[in-house]
N, C-alpha and C positions, 0 to 999 in steps of 0.2 A: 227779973220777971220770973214768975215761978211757971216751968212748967206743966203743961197738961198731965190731968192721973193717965198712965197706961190701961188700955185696958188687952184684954187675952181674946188672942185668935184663937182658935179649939175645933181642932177636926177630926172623927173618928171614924173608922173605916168607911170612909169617903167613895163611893162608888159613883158616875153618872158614863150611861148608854143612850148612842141614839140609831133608831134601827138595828138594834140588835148587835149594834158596834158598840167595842168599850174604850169609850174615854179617857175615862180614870178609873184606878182599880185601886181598892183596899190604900186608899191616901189618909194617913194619919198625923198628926202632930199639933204642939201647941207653942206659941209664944207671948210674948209681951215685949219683943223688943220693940225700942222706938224705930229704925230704920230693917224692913225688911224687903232683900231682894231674892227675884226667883229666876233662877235662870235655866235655860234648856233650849233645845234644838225647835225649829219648825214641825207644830204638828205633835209637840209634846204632851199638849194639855195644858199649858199655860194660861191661855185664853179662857178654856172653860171654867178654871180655876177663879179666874177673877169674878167671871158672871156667877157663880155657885156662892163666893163669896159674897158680891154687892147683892144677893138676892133676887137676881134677873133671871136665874134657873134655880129650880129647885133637884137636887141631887135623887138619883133613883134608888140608892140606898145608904144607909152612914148618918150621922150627925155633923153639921155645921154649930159652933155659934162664935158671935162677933160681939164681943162684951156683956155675955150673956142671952144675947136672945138670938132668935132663929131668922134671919136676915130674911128670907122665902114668905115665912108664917108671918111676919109683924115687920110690913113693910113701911107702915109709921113710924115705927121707931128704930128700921134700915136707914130711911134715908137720912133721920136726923145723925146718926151714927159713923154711916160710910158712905163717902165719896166716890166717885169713878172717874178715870180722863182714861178715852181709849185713845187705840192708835187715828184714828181717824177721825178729826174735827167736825168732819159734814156729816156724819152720823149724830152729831150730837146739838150741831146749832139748828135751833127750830123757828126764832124771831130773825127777823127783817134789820133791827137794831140793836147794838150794842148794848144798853139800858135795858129793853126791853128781853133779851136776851138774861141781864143779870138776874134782874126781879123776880123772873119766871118760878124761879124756885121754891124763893119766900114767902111769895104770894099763894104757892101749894101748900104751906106747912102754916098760912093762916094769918100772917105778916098785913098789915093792913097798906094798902100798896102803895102811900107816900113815906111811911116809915120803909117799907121797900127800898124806896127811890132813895132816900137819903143816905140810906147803909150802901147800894150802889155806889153812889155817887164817892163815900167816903172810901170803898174799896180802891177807887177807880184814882182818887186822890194821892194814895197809896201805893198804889204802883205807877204813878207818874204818868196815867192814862185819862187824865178829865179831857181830853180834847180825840177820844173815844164816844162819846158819850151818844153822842146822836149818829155814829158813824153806821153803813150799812157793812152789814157782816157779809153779805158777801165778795164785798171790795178790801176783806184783808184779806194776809199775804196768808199762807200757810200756817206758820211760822206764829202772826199773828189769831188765828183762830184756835191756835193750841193753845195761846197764853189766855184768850177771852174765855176758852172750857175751863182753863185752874181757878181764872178768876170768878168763873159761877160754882165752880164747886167748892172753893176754900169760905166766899160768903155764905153758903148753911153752916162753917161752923161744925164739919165733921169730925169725928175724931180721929179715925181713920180716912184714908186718900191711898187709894185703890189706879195705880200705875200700869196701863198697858201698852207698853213699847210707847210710850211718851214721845221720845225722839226722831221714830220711824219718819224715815223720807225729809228731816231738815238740815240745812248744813249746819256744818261747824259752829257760827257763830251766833245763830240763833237756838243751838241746842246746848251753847252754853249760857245762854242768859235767859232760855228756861230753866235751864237745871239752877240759876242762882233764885230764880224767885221759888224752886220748887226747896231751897235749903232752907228758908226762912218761914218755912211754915212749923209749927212748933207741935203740931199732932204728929198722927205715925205716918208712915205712908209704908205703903207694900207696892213697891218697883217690878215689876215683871219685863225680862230685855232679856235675848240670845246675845247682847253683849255684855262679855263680865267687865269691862270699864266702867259701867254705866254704874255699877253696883259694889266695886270693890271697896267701898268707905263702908257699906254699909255693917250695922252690928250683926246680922246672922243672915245665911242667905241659903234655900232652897233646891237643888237638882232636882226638877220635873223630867222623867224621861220614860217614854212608851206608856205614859199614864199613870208613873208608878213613881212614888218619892225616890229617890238613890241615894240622897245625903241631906242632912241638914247640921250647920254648926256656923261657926263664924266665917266671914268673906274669906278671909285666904287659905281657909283648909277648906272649903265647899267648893271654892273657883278654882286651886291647885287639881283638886280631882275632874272635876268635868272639864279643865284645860287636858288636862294628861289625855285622860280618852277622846276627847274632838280632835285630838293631834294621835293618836293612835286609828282613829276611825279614819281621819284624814289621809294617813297614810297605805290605806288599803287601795287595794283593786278595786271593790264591790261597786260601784257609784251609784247600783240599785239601792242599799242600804243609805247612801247618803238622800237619796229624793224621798226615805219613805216617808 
């Protein structure tokens, strides 16, 4: 099966403040790899980073684009583009039912909503979930509400899939059999996780730290470095520097 075109994430002196706090500062770079992860401390800017990317904020100064266009400005052709799963399921599920959950999306982007239903249904075929279908969302597990968010954002069909702490708060073995259905998706995805397990397969991966890029190259020269300092920071006195 031939994989999807790549397309280029593009960021230039990337600025976003809120109250007169700065976020992120002068954040630049660009890629096309197919797996990208970003990793950094609590409170790095990671987070803002995603929303700046998926077009949920608009940046207070810099250039974003996401296959060319400006995620903010031309949010018709964001969503058909990028994808989001956050840390937090209940932020994101807003139907009563699983189906109707799925649909929500397609039926935004003009989808006539029995052809909706059927592409549902066949996603849901797909990950060995038809007996989902009429289930009430808020009677799954954790666990299960993370897999039904991949499963409404991989049905638009994004090219990009936008990762924030995916894993947060699941055990072991549900957070390995999201991570295999999140392998099998054949667009990019950009992973965001203070854990570098989580990311170390991946082709290039990011240091977000105090708002400011600190490295970008492949996983095990990116994660050698911000391991060395988290184990150097770890080793100090300060524990004020560790809460900031």
């Amino acid at each position: 099966m031939t994989q999807p075109e790549l397309i280029e994430i593009s960021i230039r002196d990337l600025g976003y403040e809120v109250e007169g706090r700065s976020i992120l500062t002068s954040v630049g770079f660009s890629t096309k790899a197919r797996r990208i992860g970003v990793v950094g401390r609590n409170g790095s800017g990671k987070s803002t980073l995603a929303k700046l990317l998926s077009g949920l904020e608009a940046p207070t100064r810099g250039q974003i684009r996401v296959g060319g266009i400006d995620p903010f400005a031309d949010r018709a052709k964001a969503i058909e583009t990028v994808g989001v799963l956050f840390q937090n399921p209940d932020h994101q599920i807003i139907f009563p039912t699983v189906i109707e959950e799925l649909i929500f999306g397609l039926i935004q982007i003009g989808r006539p909503k029995a052809a909706a239903i059927e592409e549902a249904r066949e996603l849901l075929r797909d990950f060995g979930k038809t007996h989902w279908e009429e289930a009430a969302t808020h009677t799954l597990s954790q666990g299960q509400k993370h897999l039904l968010c991949l499963m409404a954002v991989v049905l638009m069909r994004p090219k990009l899939i936008i990762l924030d702490e995916p894993f947060a708060g699941l055990d072991l073995p549900t957070k390995l059999q999201l991570g295999r259905y999140l392998s099998k998706f054949e667009g990019q995805l950009l992973h965001i996780s203070h854990d570098p397990s989580d990311i170390r397969d991946y082709d290039e991966v990011l240091w977000i730290d105090g708002g400011t890029l600190r490295h970008k190259g492949p996983a095990g020269e990116t994660l050698a470095l911000y391991l060395a300092a988290m184990t150097e920071l770890g080793a100090s006195d300060d524990i004020a520097d560790l809460s900031r």
